[in-house]
C-alpha positions in Angstrom: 102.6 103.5 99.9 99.2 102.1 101.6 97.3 99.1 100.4 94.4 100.6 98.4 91.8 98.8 101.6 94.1 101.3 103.7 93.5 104.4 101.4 89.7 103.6 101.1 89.0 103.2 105.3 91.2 106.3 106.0 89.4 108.4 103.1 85.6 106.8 104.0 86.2 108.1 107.4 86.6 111.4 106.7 84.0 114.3 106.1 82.9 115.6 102.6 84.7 118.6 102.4 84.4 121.7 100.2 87.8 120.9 98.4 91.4 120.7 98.7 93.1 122.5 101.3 97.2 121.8 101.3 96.9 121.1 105.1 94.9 118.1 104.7 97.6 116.0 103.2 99.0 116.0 106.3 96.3 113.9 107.8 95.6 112.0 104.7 97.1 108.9 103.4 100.4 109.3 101.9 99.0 107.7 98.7 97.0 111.0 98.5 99.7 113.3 98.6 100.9 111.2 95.7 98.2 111.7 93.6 98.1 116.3 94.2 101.9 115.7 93.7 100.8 114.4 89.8 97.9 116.1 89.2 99.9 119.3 90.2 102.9 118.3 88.0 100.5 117.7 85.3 99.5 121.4 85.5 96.5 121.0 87.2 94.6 117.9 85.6 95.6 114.6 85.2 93.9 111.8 82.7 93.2 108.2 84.3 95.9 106.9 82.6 98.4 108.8 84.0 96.9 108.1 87.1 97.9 104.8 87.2 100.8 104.8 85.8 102.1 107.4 88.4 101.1 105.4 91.2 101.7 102.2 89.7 98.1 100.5 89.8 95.5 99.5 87.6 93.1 101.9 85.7 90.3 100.1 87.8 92.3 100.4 91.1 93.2 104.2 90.4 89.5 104.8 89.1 88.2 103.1 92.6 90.6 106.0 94.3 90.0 108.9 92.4 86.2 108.5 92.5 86.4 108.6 96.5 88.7 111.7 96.3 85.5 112.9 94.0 83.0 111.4 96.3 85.0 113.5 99.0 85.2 116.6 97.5 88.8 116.9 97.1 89.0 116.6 93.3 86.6 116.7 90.2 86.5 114.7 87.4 85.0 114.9 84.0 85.0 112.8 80.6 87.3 114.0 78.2 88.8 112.7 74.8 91.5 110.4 77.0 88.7 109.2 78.8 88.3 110.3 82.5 90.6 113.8 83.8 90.8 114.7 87.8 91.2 118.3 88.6 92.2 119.4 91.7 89.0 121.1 93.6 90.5 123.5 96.2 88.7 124.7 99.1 87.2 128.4 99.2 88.8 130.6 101.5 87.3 131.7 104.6 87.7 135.1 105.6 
């Protein structure tokens, strides 16, 4: 998996989008691709905790990451009784 300097340039230069859209994995950093894979397993939302421990950093490291998926507009987040929970924010379809 990338470096978490390697996940943050390739994520800061990309676009705010409207949310997650299964293509964009493919041009995203494998690390990102990770993290749907859990949150999806994890029916949909996954705790901060679980976070790291699925990717193997620290809660600080996997906070830094999830907040620029946030910042992106790939996933949501919100405070919940274990603390912070990403959701996966998927794109509107265009008709």
């Amino acid at each position: 998996m990338e470096t978490l300097a390697e996940i943050r340039q390739a994520l800061d230069s990309m676009p705010r989008t409207d949310g997650f859209n299964p293509m964009d994995t493919l041009r995203m950093p494998k690390a990102v691709s990770v993290i749907y894979r859990l949150i999806m397993r994890n029916r949909g939302s996954l705790p901060l905790a679980d976070l790291a421990a699925g990717t193997g950093w620290s809660e600080a490291e996997a906070r830094q990451v999830g907040d620029l998926l946030v910042e992106k507009g790939l996933i949501t987040s919100e405070n919940g009784p274990q603390g912070v929970i990403y959701r996966i924010e998927y794109a509107s379809r265009k008709r």
